[in-house]
VOLUMKE-673695 format. One record per residue (C-alpha): residue number from 1; x, y, z; residue in one letter. Coordinates in steps of 0.05 Angstrom, whole numbers. Each point is the difference from the previous one (the first is absolute). Layout:
// VOLUMKE-673695
+-----+--------+--------+--------+------+
: pos :      u :      v :      w : code :
+-----+--------+--------+--------+------+
: NUM :      X :      Y :      Z :    A :
...
+-----+--------+--------+--------+------+
END
This chain:
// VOLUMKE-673695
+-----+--------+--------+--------+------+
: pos :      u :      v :      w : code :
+-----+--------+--------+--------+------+
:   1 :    169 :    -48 :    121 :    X :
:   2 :     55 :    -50 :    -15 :    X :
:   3 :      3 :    -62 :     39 :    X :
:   4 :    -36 :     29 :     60 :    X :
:   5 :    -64 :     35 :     23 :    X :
:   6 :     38 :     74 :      0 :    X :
:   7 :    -38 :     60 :    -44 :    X :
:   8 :     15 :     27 :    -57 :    X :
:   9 :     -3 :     80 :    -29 :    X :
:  10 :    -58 :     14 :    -45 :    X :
:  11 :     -9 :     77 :    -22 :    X :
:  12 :    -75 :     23 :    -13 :    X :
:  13 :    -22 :     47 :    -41 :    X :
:  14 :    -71 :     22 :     23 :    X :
:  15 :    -61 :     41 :    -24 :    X :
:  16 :    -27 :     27 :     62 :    X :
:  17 :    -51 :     32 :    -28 :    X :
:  18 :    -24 :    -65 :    -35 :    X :
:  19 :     22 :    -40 :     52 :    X :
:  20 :     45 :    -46 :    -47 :    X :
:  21 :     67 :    -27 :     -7 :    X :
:  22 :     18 :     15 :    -76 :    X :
:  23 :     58 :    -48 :      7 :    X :
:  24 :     58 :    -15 :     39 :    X :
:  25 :     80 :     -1 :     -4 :    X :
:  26 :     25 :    -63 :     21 :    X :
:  27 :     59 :    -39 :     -2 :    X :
:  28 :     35 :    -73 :    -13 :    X :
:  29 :    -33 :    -23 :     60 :    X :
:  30 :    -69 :     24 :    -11 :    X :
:  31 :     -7 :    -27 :    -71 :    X :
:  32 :     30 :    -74 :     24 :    X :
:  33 :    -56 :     -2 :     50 :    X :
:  34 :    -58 :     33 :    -50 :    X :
:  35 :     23 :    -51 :    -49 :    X :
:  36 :     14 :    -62 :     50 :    X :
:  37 :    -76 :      8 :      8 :    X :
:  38 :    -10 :    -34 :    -65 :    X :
:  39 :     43 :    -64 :     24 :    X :
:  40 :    -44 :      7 :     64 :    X :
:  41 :    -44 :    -70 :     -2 :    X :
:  42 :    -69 :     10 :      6 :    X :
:  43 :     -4 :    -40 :     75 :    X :
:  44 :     59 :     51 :     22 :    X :
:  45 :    -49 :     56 :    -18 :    X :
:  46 :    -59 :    -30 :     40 :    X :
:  47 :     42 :     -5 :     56 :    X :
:  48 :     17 :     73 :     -1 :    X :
:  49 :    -61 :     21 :    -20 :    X :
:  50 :    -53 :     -9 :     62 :    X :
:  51 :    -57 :    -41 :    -47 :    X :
:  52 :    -57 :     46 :     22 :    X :
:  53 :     31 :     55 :    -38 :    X :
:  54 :     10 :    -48 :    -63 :    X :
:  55 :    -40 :      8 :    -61 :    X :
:  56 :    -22 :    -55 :    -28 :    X :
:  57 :      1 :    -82 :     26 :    X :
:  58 :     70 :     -5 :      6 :    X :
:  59 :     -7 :     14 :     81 :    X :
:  60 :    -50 :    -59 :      8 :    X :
:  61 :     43 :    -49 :    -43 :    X :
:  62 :     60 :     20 :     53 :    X :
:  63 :    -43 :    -22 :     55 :    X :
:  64 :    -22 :    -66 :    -36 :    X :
:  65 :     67 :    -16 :     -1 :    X :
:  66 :     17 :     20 :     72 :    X :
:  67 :    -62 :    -43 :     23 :    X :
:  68 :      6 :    -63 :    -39 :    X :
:  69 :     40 :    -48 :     54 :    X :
:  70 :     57 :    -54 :    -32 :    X :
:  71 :    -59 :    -51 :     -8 :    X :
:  72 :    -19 :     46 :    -65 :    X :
:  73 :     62 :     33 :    -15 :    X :
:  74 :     60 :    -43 :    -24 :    X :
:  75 :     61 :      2 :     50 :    X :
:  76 :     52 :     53 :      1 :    X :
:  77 :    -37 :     37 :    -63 :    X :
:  78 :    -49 :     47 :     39 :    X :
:  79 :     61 :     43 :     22 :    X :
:  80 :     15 :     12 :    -82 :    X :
:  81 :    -59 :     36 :      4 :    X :
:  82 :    -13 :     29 :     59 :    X :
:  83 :     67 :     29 :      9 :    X :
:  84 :     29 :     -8 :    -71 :    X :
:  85 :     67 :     41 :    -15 :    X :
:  86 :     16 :     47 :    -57 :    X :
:  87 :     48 :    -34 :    -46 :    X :
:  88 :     69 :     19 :     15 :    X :
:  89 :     -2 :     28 :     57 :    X :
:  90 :      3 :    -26 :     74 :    X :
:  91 :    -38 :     24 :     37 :    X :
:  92 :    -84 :     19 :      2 :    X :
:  93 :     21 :     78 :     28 :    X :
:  94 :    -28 :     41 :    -50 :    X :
:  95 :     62 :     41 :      6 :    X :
:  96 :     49 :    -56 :    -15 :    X :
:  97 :     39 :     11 :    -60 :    X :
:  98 :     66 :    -40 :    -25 :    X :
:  99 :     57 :     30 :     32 :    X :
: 100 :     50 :     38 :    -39 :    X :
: 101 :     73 :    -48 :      3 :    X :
: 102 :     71 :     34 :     -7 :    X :
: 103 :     15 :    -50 :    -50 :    X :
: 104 :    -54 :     31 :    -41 :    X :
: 105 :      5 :     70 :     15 :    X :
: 106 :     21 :     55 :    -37 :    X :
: 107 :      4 :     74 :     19 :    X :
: 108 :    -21 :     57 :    -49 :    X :
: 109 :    -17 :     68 :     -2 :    X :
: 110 :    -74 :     29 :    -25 :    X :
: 111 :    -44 :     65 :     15 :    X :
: 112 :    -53 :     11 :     25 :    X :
: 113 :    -50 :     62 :     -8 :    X :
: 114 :    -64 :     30 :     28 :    X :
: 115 :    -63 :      3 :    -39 :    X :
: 116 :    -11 :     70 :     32 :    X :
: 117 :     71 :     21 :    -14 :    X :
: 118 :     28 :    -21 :    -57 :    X :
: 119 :     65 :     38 :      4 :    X :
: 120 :     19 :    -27 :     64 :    X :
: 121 :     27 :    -76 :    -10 :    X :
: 122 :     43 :    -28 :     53 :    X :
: 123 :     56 :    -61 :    -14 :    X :
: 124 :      0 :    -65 :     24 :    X :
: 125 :     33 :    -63 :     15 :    X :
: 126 :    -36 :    -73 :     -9 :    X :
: 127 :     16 :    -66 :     14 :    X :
: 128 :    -39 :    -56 :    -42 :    X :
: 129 :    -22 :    -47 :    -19 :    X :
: 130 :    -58 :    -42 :     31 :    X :
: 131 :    -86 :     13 :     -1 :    X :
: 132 :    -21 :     19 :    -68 :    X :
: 133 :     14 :     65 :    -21 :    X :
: 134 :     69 :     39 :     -6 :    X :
: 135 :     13 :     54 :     48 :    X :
: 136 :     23 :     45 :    -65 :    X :
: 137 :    -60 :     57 :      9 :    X :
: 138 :    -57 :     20 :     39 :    X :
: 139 :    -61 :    -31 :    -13 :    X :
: 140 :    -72 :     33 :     -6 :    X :
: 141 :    -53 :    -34 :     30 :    X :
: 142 :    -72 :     29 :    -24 :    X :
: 143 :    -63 :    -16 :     49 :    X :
: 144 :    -32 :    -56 :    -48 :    X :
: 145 :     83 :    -29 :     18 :    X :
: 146 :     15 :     15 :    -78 :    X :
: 147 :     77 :      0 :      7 :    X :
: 148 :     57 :     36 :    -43 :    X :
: 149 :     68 :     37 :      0 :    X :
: 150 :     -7 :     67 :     33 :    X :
: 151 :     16 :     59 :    -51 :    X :
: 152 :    -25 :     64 :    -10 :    X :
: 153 :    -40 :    -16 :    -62 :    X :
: 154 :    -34 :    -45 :     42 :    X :
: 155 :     -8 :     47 :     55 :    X :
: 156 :    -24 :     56 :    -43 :    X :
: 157 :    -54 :    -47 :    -38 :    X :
: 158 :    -25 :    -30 :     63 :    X :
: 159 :    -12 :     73 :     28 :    X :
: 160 :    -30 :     30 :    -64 :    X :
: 161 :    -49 :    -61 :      0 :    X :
: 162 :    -16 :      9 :     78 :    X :
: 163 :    -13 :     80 :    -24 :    X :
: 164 :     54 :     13 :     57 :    X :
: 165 :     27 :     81 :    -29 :    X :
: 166 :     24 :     20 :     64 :    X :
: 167 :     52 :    -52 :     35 :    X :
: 168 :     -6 :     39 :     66 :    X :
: 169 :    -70 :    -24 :     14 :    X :
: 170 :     36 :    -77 :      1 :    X :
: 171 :     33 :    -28 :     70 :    X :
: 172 :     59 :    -48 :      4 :    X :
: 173 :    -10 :    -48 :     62 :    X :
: 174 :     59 :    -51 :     13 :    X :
: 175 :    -31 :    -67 :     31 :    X :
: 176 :     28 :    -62 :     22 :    X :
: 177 :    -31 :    -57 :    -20 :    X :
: 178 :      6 :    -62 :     52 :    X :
: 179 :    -35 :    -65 :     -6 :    X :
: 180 :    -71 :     37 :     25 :    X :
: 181 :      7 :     42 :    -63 :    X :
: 182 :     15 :    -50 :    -49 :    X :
: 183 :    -57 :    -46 :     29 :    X :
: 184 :    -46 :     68 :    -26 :    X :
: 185 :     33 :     10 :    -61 :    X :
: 186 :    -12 :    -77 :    -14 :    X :
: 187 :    -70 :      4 :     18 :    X :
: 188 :    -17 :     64 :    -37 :    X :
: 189 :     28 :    -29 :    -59 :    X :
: 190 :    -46 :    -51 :     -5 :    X :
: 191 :    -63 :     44 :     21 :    X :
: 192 :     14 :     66 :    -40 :    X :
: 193 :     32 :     43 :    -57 :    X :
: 194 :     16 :     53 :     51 :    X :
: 195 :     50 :    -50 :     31 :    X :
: 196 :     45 :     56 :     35 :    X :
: 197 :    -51 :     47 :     26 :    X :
: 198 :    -37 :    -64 :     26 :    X :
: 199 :     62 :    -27 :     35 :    X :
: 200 :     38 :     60 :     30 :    X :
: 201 :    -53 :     61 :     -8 :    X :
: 202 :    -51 :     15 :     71 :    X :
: 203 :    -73 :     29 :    -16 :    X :
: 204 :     32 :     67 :      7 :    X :
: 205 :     56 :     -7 :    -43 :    X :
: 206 :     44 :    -12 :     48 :    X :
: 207 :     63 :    -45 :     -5 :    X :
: 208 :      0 :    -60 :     32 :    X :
: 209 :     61 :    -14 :     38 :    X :
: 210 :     27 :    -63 :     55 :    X :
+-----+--------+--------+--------+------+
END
């Protein structure tokens, strides 16, 4: 993600048999572009978003605005909203995040474990700072995009409350998610409460990958 249009790792867990993500393992990255969707200005969104598959007006106030020549629309201030920018950042790529400078970076050491193995944790290096979260855990990103520090009390609620007694019946799928994906996940967000299974799940359950 970063400064350019490269993917980023996102781990699914999935209920096959439900045809559901429960939630996903994600990242530094991830989280900076979940949350950078709150910064995202609602004319960047229309853009993104084609306006037929918009709910609501929105779409047809875009257009107004695209159609409306400089006799109507006062000079140099139709581009603010047609192609507005996120504040802070420079550039309209969804992707685009600050990027990380050595005069603000610091390296550290965290952990990071699987919800589906909780004994086996791995160590890792990080360099910070820059986006908006800290790159200090993994993050657990529920379907309705409800985020928090992975743990295993959180694992083992989420699973009790999905009525999940046999972990073998799950499937881990490793995705990348480009710019197509994180056009999906933005649109899904704004259309559902099943905002990963819309985005990266197919009508059989199956992962949807570049």
């Amino acid at each position: 993600m970063g400064t350019t249009d490269c993917c980023v790792n996102l781990k699914l867990l999935i209920d096959p048999e439900n045809n559901r993500v429960l939630f996903a393992e994600a990242g530094k990255e991830f989280m900076d572009f979940v949350f950078h969707i709150l910064a995202l200005p609602l004319g960047t969104i229309t853009q993104l978003i084609n306006e037929k598959d918009m709910v609501g007006s929105i779409g047809s106030l875009y257009s107004s605005i695209e159609n409306l020549n400089d006799t109507y629309m006062k000079s140099g201030l139709k581009g603010n909203l047609s192609e507005p920018k996120a504040p802070g950042y420079g550039s309209q790529n969804l992707l685009s995040l600050p990027a990380v400078t050595s005069s603000t970076s610091t390296t550290k050491k965290y952990y990071r474990c699987s919800c589906t193995s909780w004994n086996a944790c791995r160590e890792y290096e990080w360099s910070t700072e820059g986006g908006y979260v800290k790159d200090v855990v993994t993050y657990m990103v529920l379907d309705d995009l409800t985020v928090k520090p992975m743990s295993t009390i959180s694992c083992i609620s989420l699973l009790t409350r999905f009525n999940i007694k046999d972990l073998g019946v799950l499937e881990e799928r490793e995705i990348n998610v480009s710019v197509n994906e994180a056009v999906k996940l933005l649109k899904a967000s704004l259309l559902s409460k099943r905002v990963l299974t819309d985005a990266f799940l197919g009508n059989k359950g199956e992962v949807k990958v570049n």
